[in-house]
Backbone bond lengths (Angstrom), bond angles and torsions (degrees), N, CA, C in turn:
res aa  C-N    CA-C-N  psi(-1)  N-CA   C-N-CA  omega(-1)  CA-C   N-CA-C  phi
1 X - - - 1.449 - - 1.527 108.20 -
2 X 1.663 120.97 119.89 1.683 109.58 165.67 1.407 109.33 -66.66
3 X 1.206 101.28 -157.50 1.695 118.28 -158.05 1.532 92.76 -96.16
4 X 1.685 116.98 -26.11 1.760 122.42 -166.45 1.461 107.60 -101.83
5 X 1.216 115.89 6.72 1.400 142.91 -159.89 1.938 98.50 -114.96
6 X 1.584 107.80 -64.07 1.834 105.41 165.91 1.471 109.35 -65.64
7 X 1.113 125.48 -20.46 1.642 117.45 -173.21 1.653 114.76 -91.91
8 X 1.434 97.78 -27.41 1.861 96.63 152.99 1.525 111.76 -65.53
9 X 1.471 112.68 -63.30 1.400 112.99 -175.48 1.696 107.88 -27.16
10 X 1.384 107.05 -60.36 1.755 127.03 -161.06 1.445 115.27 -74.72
11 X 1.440 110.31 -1.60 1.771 120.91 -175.98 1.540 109.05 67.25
12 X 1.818 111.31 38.89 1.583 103.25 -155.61 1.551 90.15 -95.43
13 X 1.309 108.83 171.61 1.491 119.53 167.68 1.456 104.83 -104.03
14 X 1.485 104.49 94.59 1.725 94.73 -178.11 1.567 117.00 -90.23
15 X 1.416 122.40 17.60 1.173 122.44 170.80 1.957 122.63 -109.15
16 X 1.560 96.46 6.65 1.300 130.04 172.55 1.270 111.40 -92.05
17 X 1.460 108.39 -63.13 1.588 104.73 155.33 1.354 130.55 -53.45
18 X 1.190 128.39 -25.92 1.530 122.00 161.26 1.074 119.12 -67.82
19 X 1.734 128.39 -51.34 1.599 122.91 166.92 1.139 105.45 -30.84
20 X 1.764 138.18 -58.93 1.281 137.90 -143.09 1.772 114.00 -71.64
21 X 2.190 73.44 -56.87 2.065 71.04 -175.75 1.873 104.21 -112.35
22 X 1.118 130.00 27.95 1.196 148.51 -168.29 1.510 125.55 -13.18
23 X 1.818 86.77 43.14 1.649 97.73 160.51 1.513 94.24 -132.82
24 X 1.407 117.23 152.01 1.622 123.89 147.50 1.438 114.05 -30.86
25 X 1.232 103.05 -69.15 1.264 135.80 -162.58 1.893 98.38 -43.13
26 X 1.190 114.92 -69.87 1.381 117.22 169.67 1.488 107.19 -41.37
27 X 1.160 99.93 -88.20 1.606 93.17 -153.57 1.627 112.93 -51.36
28 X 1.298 116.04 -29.29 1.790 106.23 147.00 1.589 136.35 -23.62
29 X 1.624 82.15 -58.24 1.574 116.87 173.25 1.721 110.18 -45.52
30 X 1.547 112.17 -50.41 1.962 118.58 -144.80 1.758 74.93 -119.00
31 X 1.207 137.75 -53.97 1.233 108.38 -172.37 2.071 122.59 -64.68
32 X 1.364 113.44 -1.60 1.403 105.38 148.96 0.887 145.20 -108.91
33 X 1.873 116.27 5.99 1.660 126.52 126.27 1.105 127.98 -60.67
34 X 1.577 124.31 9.31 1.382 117.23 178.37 1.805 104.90 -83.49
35 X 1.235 121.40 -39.88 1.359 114.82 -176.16 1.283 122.56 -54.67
36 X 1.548 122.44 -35.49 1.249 146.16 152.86 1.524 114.02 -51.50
37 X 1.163 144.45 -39.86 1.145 145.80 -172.20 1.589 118.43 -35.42
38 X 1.019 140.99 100.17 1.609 152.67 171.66 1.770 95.39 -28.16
39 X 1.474 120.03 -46.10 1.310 97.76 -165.25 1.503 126.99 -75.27
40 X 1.072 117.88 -2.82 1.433 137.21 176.75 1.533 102.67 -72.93
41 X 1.164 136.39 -63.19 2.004 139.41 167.37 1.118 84.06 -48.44
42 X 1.582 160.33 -69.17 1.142 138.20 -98.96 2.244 89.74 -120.33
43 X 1.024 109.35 -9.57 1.251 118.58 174.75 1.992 107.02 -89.22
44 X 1.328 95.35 -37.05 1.239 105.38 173.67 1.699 128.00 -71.30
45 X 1.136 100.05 -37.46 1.521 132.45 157.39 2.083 102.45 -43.99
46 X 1.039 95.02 -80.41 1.688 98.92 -171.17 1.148 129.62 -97.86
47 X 2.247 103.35 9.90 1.528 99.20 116.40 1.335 162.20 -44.50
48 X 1.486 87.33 -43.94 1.481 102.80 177.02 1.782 122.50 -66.78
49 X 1.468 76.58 -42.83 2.184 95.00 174.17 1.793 96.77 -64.13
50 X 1.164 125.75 -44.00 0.974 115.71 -139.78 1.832 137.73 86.31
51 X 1.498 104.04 -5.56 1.422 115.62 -158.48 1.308 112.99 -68.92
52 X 1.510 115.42 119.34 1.655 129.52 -148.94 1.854 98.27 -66.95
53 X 1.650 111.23 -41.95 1.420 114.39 163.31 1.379 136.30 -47.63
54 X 1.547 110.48 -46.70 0.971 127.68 -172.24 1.504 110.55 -76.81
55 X 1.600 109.09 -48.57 1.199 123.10 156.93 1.523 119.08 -15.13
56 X 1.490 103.82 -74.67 1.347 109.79 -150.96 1.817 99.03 -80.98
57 X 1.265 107.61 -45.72 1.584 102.78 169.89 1.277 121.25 -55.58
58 X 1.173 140.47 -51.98 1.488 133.10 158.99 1.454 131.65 -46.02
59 X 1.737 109.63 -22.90 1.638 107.49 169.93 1.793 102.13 -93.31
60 X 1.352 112.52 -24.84 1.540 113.27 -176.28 2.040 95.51 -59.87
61 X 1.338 94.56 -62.20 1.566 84.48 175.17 1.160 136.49 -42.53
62 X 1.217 109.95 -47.18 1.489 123.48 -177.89 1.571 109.78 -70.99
63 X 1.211 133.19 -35.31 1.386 146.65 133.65 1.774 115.89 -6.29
64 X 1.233 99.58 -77.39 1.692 132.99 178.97 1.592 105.02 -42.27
65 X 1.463 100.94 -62.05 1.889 113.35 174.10 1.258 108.88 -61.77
66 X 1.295 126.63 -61.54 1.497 122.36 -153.79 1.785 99.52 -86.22
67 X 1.246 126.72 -39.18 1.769 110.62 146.74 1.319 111.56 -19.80
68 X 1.178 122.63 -84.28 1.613 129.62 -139.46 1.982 88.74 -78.87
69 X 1.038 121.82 -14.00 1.376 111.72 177.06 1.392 120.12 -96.97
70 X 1.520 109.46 -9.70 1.668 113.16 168.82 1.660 97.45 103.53
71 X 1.802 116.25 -0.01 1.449 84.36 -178.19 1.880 123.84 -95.73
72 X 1.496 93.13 68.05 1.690 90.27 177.52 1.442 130.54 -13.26
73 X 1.570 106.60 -61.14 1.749 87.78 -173.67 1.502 115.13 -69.98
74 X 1.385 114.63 -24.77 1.800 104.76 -175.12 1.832 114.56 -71.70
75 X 1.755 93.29 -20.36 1.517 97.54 -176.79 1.661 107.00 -76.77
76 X 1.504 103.02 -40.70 1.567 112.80 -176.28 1.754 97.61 -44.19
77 X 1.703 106.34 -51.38 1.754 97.67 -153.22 1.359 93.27 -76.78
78 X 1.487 123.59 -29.50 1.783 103.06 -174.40 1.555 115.10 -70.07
79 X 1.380 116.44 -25.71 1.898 112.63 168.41 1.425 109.59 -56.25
80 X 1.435 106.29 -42.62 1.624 95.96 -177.78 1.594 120.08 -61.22
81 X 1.179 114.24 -39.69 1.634 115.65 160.95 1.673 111.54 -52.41
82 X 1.377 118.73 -61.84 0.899 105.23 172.99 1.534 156.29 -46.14
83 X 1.209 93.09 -30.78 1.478 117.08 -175.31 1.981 96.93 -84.68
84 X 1.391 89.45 -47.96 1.913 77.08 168.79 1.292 123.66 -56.44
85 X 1.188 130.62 -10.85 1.246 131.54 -177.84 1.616 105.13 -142.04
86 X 1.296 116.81 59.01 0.942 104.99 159.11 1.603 119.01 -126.34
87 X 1.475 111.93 144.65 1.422 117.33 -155.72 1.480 119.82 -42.79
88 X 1.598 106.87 140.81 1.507 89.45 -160.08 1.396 143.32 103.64
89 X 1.310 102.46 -40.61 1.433 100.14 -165.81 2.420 94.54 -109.08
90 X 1.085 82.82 148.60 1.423 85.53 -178.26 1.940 101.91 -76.77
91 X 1.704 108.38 154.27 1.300 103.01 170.60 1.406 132.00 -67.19
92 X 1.277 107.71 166.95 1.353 97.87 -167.78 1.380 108.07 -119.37
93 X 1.601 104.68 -30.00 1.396 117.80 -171.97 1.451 133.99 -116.64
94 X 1.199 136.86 139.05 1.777 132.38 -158.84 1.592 103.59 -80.66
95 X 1.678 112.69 124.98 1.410 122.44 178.70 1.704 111.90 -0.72
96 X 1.312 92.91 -56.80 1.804 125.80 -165.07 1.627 101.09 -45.80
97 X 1.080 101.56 -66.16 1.985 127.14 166.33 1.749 110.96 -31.17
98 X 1.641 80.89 -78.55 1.593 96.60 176.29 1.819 105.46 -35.74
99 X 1.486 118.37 -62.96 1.396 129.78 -157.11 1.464 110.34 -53.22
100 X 1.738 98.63 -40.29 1.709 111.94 -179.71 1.424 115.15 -80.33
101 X 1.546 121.22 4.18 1.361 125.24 -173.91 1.742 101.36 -107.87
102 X 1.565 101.42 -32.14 1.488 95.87 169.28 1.199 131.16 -86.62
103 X 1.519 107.27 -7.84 1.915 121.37 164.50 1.313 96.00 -68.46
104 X 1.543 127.23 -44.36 1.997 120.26 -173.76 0.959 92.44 -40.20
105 X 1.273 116.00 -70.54 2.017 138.00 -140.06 1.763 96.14 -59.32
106 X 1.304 105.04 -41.39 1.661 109.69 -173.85 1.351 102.29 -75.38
107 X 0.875 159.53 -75.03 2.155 170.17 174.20 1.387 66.52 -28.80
108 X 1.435 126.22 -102.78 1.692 110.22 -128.76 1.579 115.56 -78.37
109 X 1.702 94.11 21.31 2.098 86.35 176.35 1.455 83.19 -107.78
110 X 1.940 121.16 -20.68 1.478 105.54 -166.89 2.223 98.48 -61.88
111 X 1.908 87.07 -53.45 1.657 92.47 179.48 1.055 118.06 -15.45
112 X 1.746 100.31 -82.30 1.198 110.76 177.04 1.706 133.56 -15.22
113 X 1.485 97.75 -88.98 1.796 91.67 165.92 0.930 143.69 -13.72
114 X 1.994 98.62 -61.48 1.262 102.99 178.28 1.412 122.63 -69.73
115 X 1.203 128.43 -28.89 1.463 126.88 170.38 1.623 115.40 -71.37
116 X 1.200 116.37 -16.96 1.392 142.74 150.02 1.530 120.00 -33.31
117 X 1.351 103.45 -60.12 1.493 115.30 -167.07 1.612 84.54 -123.53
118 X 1.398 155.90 30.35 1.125 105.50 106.50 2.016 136.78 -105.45
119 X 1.157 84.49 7.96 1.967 101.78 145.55 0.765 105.75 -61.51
120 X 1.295 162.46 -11.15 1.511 148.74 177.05 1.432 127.51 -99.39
């Protein structure tokens, strides 16, 4: 499998990721530290709590990574968490909402990986 070959599989924008880090070589490089990435447990973590802080910093992160790697839809669903909980701003969305926005975020970081590691 090439690298333009997992980023179809993954719904990635691999010509987004080249603007960003504008070698192959990189984003080769950071998209197989993404499976490894701490912020993925740590989103999972303050799912479970619910914790509006934890929340929003763990989808802002996860946001931040999957931007700069081209993966639009996983970045799209982690802003939407984020932005619901981000300081300040009143909610927007019913528990129920919220719950089905953090099942997205979970399927396409599980996808992800797995098409992740077997590119590798």
């Amino acid at each position: 499998m090439t690298l333009q070959e997992l980023y179809s599989n993954i719904d990635g924008d691999f010509d987004q990721a080249q603007k960003i880090l504008r070698m192959e070589k990189l984003i080769d490089k950071h998209i197989r530290k993404l499976p490894g990435n701490p912020v993925f447990a740590s989103f999972a973590e303050a799912a479970k709590t619910m914790d509006p802080v934890s929340l929003f910093e763990s989808a802002h992160a996860i946001k931040g990574v999957c931007s700069n790697l081209g993966l639009i839809r996983l970045a799209d669903a982690a802003s939407d968490i984020a932005e619901e909980f981000r300081p300040g701003s009143a909610r927007k969305m019913t528990d129920s909402q919220v719950e089905a926005k953090i099942q997205e975020v979970n399927e396409l970081a599980l996808k992800t990986t797995k098409e992740i590691r077997n590119y590798e």
